[in-house]
Gaussian input, Z-matrix of N, CA and C with variables (Angstrom, degrees):
# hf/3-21g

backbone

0 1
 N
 C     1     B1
 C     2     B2     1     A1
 N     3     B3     2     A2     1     D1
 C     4     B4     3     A3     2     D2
 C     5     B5     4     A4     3     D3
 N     6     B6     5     A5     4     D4
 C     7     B7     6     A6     5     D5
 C     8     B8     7     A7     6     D6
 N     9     B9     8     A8     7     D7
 C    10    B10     9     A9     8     D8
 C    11    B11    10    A10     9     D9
 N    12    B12    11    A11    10    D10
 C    13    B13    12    A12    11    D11
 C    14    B14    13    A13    12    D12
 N    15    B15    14    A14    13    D13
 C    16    B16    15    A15    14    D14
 C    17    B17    16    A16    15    D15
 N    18    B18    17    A17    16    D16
 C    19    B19    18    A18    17    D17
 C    20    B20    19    A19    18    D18
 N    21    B21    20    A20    19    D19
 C    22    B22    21    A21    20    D20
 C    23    B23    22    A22    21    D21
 N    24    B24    23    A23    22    D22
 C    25    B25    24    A24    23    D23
 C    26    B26    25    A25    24    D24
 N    27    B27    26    A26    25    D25
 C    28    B28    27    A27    26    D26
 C    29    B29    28    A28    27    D27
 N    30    B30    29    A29    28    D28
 C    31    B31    30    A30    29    D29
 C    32    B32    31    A31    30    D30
 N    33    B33    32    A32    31    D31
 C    34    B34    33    A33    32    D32
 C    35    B35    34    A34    33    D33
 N    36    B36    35    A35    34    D34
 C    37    B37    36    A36    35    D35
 C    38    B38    37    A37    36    D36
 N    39    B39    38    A38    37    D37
 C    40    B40    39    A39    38    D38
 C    41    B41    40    A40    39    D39
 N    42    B42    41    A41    40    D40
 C    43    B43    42    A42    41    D41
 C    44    B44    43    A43    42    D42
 N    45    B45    44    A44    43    D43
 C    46    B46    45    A45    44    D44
 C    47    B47    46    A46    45    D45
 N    48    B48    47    A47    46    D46
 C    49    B49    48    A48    47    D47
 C    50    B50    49    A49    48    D48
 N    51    B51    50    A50    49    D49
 C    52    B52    51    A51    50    D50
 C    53    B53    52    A52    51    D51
 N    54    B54    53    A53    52    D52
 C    55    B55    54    A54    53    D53
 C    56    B56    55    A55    54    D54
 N    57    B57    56    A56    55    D55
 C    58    B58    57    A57    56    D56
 C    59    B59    58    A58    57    D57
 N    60    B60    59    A59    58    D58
 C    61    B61    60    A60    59    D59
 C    62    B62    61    A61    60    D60
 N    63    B63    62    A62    61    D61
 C    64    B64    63    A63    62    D62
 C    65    B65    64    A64    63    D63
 N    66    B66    65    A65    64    D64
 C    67    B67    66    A66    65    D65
 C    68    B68    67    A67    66    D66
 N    69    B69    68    A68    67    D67
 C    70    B70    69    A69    68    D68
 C    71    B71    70    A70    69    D69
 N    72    B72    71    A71    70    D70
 C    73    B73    72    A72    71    D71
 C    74    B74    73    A73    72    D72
 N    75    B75    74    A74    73    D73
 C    76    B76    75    A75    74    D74
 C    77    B77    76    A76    75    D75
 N    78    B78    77    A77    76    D76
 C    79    B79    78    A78    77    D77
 C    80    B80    79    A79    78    D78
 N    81    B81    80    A80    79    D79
 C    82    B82    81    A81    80    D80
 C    83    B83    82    A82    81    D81
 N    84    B84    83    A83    82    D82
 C    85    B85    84    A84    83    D83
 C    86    B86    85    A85    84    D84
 N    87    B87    86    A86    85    D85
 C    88    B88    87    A87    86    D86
 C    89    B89    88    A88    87    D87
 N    90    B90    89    A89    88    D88
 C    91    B91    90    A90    89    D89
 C    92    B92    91    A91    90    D90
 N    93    B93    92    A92    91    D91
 C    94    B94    93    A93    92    D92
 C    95    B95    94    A94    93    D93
 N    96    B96    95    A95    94    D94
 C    97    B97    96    A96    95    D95
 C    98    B98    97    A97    96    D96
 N    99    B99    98    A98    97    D97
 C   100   B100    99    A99    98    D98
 C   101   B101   100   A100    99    D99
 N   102   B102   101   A101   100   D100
 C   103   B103   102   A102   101   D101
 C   104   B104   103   A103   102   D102
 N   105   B105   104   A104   103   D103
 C   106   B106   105   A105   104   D104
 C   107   B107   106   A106   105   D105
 N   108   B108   107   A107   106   D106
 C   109   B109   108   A108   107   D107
 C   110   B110   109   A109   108   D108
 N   111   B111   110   A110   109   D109
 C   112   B112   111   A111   110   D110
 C   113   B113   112   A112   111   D111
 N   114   B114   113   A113   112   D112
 C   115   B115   114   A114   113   D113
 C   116   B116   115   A115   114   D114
 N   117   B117   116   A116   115   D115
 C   118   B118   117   A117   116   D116
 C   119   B119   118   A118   117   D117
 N   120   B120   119   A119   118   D118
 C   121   B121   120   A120   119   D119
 C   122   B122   121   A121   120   D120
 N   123   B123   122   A122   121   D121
 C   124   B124   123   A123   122   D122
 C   125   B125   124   A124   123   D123
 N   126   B126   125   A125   124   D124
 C   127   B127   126   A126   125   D125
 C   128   B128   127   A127   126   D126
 N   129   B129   128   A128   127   D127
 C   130   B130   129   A129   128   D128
 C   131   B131   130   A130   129   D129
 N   132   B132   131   A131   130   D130
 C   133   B133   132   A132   131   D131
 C   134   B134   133   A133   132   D132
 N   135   B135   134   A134   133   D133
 C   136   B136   135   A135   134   D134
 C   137   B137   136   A136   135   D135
 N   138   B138   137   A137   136   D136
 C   139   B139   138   A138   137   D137
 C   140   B140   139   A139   138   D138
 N   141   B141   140   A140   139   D139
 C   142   B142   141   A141   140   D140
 C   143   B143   142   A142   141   D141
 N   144   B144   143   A143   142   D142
 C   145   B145   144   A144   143   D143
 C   146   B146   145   A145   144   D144
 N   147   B147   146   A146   145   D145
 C   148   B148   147   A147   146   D146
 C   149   B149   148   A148   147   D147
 N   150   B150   149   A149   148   D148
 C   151   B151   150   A150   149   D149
 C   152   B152   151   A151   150   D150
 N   153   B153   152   A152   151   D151
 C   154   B154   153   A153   152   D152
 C   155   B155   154   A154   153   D153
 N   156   B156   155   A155   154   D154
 C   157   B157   156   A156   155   D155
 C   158   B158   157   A157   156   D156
 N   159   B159   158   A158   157   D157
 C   160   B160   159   A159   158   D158
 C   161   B161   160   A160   159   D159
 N   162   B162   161   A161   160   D160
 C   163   B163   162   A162   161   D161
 C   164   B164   163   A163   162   D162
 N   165   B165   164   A164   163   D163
 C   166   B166   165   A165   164   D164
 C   167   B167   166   A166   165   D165
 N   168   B168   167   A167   166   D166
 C   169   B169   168   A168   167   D167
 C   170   B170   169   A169   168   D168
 N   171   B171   170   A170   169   D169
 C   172   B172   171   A171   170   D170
 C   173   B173   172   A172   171   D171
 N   174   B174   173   A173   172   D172
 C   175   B175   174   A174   173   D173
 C   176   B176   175   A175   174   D174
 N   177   B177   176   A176   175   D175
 C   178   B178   177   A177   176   D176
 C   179   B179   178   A178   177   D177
 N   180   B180   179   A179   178   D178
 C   181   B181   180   A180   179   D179
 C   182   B182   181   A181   180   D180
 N   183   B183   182   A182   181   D181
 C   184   B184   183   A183   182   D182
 C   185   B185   184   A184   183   D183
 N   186   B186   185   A185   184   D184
 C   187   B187   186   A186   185   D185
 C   188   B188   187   A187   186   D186
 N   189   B189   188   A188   187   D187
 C   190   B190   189   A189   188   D188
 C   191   B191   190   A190   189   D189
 N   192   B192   191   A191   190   D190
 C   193   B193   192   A192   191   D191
 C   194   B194   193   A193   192   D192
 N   195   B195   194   A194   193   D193
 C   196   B196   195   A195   194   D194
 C   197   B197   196   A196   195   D195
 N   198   B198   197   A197   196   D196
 C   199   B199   198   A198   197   D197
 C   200   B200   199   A199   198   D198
 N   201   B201   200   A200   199   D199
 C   202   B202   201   A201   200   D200
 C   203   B203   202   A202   201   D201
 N   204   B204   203   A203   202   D202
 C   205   B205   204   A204   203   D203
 C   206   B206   205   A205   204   D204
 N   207   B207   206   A206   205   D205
 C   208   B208   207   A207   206   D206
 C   209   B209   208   A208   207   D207
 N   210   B210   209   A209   208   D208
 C   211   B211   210   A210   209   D209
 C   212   B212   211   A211   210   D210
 N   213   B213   212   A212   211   D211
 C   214   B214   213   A213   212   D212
 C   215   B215   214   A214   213   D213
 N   216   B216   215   A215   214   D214
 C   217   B217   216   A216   215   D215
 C   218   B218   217   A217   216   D216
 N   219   B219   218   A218   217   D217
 C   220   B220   219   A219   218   D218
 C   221   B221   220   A220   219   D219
 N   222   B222   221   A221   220   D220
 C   223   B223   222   A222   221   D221
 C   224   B224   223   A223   222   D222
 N   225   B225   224   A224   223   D223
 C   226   B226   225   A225   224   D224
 C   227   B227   226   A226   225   D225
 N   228   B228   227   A227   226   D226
 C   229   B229   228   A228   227   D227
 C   230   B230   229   A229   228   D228
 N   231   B231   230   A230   229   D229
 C   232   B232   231   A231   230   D230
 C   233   B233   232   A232   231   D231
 N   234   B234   233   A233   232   D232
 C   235   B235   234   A234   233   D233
 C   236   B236   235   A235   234   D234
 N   237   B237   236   A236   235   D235
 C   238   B238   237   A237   236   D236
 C   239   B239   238   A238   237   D237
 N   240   B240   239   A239   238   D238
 C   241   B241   240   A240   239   D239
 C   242   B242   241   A241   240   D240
 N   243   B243   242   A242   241   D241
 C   244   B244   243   A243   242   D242
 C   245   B245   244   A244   243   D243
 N   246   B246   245   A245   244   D244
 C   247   B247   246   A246   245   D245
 C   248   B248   247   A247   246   D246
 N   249   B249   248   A248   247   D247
 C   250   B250   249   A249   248   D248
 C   251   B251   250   A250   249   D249
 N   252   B252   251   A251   250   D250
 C   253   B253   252   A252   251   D251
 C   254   B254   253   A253   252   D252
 N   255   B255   254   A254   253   D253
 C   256   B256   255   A255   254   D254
 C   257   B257   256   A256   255   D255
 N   258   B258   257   A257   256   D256
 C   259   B259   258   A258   257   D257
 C   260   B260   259   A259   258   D258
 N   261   B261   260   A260   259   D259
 C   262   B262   261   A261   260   D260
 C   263   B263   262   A262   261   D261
 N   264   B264   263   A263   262   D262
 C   265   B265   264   A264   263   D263
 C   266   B266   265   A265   264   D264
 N   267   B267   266   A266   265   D265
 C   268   B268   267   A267   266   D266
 C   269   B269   268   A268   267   D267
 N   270   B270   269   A269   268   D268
 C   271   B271   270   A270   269   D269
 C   272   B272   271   A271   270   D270
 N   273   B273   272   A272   271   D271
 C   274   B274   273   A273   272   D272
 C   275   B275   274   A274   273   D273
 N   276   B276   275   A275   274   D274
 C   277   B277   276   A276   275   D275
 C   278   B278   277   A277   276   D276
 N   279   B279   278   A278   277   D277
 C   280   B280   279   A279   278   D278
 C   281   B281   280   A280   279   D279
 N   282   B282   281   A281   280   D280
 C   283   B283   282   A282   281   D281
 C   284   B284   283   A283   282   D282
 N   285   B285   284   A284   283   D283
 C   286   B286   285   A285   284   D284
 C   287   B287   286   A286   285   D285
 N   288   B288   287   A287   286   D286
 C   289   B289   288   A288   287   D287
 C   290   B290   289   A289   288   D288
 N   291   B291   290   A290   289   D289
 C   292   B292   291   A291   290   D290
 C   293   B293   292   A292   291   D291
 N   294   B294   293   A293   292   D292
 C   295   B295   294   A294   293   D293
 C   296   B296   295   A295   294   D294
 N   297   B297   296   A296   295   D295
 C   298   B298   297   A297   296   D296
 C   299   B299   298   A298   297   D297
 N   300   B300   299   A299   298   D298
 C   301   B301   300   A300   299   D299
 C   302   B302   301   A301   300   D300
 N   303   B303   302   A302   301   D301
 C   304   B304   303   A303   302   D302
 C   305   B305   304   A304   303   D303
 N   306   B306   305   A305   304   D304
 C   307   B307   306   A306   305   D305
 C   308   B308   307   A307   306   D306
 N   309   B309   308   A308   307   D307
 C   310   B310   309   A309   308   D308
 C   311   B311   310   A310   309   D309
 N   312   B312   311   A311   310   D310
 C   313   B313   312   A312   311   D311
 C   314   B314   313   A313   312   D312
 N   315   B315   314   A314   313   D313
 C   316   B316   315   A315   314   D314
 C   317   B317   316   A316   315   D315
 N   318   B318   317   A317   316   D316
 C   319   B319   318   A318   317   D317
 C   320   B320   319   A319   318   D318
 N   321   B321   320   A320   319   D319
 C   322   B322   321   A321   320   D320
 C   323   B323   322   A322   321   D321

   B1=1.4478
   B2=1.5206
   B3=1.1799
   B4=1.6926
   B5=1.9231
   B6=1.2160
   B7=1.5977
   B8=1.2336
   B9=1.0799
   B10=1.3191
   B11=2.3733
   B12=1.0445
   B13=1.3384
   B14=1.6452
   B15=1.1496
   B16=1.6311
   B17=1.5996
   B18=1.2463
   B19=1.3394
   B20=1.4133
   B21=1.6783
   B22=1.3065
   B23=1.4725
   B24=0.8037
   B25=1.8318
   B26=1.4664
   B27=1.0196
   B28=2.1813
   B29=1.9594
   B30=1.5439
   B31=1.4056
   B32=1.4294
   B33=1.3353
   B34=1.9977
   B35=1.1871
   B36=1.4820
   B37=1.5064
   B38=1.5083
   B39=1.0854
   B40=1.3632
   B41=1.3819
   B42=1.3517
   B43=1.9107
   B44=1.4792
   B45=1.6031
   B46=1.7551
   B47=1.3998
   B48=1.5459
   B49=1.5651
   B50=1.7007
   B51=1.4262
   B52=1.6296
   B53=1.6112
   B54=1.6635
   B55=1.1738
   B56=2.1496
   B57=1.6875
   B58=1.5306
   B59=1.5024
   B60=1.1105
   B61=1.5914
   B62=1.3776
   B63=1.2425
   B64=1.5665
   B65=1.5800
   B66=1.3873
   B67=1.4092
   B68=1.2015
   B69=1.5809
   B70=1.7633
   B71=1.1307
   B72=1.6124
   B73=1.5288
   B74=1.9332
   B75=1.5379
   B76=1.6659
   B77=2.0508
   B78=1.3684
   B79=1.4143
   B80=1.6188
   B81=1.4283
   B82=1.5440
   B83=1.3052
   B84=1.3053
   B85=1.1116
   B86=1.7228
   B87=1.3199
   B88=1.9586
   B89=0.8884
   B90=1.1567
   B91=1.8784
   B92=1.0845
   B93=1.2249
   B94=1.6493
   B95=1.6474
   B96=1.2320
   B97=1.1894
   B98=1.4607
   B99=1.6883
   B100=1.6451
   B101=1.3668
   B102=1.3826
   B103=1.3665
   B104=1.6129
   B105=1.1507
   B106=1.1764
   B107=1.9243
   B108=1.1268
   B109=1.7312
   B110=1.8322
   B111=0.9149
   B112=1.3047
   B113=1.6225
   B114=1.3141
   B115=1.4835
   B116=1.7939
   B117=1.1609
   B118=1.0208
   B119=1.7858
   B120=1.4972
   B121=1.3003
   B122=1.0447
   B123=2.0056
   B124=1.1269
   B125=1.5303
   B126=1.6492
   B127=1.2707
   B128=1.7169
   B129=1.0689
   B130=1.7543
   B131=1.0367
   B132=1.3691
   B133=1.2191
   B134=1.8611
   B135=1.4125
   B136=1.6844
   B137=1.3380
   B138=1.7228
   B139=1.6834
   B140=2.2934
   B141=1.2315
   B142=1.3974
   B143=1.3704
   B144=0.9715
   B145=1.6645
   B146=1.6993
   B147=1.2432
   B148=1.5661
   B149=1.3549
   B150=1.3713
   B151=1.5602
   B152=1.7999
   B153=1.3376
   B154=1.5955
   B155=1.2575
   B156=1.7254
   B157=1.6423
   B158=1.7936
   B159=0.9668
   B160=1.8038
   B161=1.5317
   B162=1.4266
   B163=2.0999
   B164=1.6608
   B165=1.2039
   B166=1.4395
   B167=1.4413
   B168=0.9725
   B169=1.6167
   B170=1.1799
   B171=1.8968
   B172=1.0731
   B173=1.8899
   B174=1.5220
   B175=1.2463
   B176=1.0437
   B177=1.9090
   B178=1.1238
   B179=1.8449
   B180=1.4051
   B181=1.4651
   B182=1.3904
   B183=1.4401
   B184=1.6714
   B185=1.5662
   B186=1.6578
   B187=1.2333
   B188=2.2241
   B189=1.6400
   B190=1.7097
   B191=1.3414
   B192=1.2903
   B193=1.8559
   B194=1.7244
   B195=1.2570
   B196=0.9768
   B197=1.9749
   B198=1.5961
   B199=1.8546
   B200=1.5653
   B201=1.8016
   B202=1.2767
   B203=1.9774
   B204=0.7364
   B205=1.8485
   B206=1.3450
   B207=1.2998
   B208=1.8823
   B209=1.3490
   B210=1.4300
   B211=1.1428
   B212=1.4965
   B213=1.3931
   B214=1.2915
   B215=1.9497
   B216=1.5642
   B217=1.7179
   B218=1.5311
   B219=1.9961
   B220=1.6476
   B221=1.7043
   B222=1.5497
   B223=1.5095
   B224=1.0752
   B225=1.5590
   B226=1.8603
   B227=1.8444
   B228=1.5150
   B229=1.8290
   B230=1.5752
   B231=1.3217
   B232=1.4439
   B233=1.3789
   B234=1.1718
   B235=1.7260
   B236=1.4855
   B237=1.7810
   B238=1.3566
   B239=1.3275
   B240=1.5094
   B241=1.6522
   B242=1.7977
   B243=1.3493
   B244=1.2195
   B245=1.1034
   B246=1.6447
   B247=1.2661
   B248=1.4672
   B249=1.1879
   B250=1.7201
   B251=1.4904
   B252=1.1954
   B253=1.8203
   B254=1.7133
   B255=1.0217
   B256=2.0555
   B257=1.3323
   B258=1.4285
   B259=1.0800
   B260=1.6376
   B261=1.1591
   B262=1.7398
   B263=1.7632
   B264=1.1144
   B265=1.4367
   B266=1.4833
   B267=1.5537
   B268=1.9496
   B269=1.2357
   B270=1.5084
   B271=1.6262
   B272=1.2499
   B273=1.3536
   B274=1.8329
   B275=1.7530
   B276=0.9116
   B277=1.4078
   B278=1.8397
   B279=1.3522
   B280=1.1570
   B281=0.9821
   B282=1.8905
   B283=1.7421
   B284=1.5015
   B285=1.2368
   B286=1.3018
   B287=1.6699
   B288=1.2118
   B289=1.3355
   B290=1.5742
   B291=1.0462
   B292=1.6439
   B293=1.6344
   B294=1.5349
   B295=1.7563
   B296=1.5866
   B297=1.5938
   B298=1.7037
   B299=1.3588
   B300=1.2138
   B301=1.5547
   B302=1.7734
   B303=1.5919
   B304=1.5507
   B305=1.2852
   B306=1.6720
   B307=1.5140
   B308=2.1764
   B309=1.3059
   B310=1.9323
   B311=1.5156
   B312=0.7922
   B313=1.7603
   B314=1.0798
   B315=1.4732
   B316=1.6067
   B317=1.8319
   B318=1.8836
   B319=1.4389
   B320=1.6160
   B321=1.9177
   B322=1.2518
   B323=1.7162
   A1=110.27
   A2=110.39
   A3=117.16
   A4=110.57
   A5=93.79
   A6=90.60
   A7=147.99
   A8=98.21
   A9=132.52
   A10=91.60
   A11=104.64
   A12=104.01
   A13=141.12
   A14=96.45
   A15=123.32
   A16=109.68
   A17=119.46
   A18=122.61
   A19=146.77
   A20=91.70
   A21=120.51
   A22=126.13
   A23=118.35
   A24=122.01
   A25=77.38
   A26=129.35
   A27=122.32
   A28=86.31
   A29=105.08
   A30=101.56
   A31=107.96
   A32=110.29
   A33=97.32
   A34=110.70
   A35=126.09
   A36=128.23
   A37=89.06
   A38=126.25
   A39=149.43
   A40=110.82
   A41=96.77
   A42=112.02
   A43=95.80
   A44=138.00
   A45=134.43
   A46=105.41
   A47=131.88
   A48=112.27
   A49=94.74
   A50=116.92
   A51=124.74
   A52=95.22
   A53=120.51
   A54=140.24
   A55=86.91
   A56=105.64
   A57=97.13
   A58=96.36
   A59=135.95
   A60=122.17
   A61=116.51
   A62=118.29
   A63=119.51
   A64=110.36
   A65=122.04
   A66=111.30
   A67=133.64
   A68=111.56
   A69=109.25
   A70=119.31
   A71=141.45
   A72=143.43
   A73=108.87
   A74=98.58
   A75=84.29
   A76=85.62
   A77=129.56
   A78=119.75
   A79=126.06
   A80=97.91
   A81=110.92
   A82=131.24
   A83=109.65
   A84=130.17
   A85=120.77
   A86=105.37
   A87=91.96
   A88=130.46
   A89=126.75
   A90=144.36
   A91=93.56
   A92=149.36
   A93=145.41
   A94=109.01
   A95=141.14
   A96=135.77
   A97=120.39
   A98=100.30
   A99=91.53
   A100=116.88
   A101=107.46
   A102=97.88
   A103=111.83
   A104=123.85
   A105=133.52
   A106=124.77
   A107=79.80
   A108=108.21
   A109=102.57
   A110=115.20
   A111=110.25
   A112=105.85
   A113=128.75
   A114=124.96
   A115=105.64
   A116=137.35
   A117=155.23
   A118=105.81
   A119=130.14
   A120=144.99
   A121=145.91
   A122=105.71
   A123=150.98
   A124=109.90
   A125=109.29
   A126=129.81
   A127=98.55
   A128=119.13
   A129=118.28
   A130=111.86
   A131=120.30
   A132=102.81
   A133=118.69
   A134=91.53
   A135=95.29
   A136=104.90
   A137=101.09
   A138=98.46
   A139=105.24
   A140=94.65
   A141=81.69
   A142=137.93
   A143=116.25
   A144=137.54
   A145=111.34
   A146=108.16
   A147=110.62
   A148=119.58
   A149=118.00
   A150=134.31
   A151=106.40
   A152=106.00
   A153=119.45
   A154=108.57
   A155=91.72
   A156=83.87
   A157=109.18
   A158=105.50
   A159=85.33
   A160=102.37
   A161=97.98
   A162=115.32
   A163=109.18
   A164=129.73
   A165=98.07
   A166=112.39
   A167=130.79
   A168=148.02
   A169=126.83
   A170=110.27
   A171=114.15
   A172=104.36
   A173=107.26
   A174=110.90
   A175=127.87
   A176=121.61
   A177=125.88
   A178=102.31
   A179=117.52
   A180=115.26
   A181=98.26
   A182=108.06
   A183=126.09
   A184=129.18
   A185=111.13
   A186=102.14
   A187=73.50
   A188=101.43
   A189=110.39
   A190=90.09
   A191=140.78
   A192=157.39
   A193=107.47
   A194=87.91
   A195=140.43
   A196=108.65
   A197=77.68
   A198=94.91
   A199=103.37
   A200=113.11
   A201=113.23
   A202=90.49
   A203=114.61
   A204=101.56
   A205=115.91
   A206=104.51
   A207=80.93
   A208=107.05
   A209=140.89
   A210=158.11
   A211=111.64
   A212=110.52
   A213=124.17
   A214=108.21
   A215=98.72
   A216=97.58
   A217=130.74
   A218=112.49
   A219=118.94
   A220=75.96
   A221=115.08
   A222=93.59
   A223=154.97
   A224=79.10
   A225=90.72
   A226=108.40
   A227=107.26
   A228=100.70
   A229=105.61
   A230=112.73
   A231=117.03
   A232=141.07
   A233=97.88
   A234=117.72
   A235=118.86
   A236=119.90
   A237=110.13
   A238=110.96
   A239=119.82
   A240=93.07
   A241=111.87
   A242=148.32
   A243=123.81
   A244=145.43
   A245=128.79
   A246=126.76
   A247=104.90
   A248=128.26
   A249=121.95
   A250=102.99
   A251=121.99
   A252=115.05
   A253=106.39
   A254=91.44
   A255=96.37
   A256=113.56
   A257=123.43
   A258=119.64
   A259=123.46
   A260=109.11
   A261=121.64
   A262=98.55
   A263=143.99
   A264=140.91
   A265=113.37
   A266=101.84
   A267=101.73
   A268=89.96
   A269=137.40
   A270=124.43
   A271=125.70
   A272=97.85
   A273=107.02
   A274=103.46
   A275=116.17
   A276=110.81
   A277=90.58
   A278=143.70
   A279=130.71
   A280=98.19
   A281=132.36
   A282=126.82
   A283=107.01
   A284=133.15
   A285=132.29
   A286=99.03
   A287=132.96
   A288=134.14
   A289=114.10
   A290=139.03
   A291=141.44
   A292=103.43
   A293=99.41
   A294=110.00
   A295=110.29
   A296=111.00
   A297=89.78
   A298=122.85
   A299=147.10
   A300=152.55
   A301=101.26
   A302=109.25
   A303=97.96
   A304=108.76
   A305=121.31
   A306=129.64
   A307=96.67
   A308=91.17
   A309=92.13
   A310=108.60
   A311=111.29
   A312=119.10
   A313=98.10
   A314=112.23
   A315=111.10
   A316=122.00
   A317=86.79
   A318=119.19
   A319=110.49
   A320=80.46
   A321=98.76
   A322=139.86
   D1=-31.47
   D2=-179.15
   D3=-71.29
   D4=-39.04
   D5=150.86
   D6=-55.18
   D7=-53.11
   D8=-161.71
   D9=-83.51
   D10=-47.70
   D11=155.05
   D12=-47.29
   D13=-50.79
   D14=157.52
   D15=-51.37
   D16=-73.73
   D17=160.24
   D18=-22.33
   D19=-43.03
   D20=148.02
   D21=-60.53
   D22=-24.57
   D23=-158.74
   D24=-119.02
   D25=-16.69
   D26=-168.09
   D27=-81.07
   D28=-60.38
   D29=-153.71
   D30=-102.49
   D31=-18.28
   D32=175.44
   D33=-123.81
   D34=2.24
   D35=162.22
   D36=83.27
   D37=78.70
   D38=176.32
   D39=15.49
   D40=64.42
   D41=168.80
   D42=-52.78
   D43=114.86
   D44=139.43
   D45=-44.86
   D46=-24.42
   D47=-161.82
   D48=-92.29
   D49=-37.20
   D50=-172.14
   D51=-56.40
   D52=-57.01
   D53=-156.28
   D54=-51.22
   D55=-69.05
   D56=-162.64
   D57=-66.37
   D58=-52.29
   D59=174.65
   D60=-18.43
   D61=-62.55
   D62=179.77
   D63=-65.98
   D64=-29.66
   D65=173.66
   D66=-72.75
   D67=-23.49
   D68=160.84
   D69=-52.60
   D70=-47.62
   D71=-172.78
   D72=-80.18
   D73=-14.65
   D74=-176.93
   D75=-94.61
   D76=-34.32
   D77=150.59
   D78=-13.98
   D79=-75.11
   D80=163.18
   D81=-32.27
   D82=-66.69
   D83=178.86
   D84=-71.52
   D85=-50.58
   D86=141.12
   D87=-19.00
   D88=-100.18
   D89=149.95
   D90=-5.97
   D91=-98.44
   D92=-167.45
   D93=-45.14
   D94=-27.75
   D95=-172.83
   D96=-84.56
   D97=-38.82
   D98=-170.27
   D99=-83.28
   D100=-179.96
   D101=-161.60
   D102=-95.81
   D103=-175.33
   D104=177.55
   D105=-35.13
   D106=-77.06
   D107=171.68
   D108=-58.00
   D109=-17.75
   D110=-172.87
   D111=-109.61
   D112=5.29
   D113=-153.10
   D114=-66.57
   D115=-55.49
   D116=-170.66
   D117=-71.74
   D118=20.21
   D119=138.31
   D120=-61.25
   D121=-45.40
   D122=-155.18
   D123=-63.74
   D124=-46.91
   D125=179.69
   D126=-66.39
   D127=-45.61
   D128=-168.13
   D129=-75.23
   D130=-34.81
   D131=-177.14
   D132=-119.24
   D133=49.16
   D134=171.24
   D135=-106.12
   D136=-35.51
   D137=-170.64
   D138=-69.96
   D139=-18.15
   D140=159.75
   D141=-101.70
   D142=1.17
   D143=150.47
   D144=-61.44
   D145=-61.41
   D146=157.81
   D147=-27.25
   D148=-68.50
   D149=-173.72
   D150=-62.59
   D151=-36.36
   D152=169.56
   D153=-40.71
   D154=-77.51
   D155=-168.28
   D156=-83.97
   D157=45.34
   D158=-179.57
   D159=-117.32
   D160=-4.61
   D161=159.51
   D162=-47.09
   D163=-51.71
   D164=167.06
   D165=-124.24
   D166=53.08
   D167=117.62
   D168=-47.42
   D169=-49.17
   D170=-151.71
   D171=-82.76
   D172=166.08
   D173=172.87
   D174=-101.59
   D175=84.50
   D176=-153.31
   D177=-126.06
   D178=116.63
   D179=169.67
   D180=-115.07
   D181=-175.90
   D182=-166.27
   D183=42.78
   D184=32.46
   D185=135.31
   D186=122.10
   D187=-158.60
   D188=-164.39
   D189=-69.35
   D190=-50.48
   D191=141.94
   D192=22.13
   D193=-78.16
   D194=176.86
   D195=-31.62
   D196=-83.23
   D197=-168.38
   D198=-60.00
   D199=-39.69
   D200=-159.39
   D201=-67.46
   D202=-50.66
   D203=175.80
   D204=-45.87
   D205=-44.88
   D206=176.22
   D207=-85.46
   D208=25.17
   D209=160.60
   D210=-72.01
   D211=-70.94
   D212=172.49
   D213=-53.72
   D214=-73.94
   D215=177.50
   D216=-42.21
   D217=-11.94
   D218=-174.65
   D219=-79.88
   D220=-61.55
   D221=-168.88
   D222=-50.06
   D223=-33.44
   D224=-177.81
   D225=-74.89
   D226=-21.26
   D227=-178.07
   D228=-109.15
   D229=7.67
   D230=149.80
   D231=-119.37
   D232=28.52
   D233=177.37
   D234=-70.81
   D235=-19.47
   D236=157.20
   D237=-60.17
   D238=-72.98
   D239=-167.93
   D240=-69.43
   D241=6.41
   D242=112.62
   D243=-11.36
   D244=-63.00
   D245=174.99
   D246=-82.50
   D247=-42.97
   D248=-176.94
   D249=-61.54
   D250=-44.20
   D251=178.80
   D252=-52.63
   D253=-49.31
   D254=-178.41
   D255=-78.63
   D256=-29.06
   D257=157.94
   D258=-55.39
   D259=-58.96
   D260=171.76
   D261=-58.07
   D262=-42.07
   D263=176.11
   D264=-61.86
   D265=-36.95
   D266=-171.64
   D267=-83.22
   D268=-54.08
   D269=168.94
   D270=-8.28
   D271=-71.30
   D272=-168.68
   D273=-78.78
   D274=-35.18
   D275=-168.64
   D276=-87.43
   D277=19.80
   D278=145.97
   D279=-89.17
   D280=-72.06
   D281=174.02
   D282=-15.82
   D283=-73.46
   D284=-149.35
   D285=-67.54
   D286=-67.39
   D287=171.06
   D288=-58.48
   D289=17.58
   D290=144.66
   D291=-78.23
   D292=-69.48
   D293=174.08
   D294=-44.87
   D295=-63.01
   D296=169.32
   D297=-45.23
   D298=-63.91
   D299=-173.71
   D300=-44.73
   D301=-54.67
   D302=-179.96
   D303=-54.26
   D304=-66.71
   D305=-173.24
   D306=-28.24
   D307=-63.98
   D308=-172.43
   D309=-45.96
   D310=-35.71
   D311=-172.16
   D312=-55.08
   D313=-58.41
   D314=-145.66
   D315=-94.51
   D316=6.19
   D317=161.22
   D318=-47.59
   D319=-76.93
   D320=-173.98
   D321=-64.14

């Protein structure tokens, strides 16, 4: 996301709407990546990946002061795609850990 933030601020001059656009599919794709044993992570640590990359997104002058306010203000007026990214992440990573528990069951 810290890339992918950067990127943002490289090519659209730190679009917030480009920025959450790109965070639903790296959401997704979370959820699809981690592993098994780890499924129930996925949700915790997107919303701080979010906050990661929204470091140079955000609209911060006069110094650390400064940035951390537009730190706080990206969140607070981008917290829909916040909750829909984690929402769409706790989704799949419940699907996938239901199917794990059946698959174990039917081990045993």
């Amino acid at each position: 996301m810290f890339l992918l933030g950067c990127l943002d601020h490289l090519l659209f001059g730190a679009s917030m709407t480009v920025y959450g656009v790109l965070f639903v599919p790296v959401c997704v794709l979370t959820a699809l990546w981690v592993r098994g044993g780890d499924l129930l992570t996925a949700p915790v640590v997107v919303p701080i990946a979010f906050a990661v990359g929204l470091l140079p997104v955000a609209d911060g002058k006069g110094g650390l002061l400064g940035r951390l306010m537009g730190l706080f203000t990206g969140l607070a007026t981008q917290a829909g795609w916040l909750y829909g990214g984690t929402l769409v992440a706790g989704v799949i990573v419940l699907v996938r850990r239901v199917r794990w528990v059946r698959r174990r069951r039917r081990r045993i």
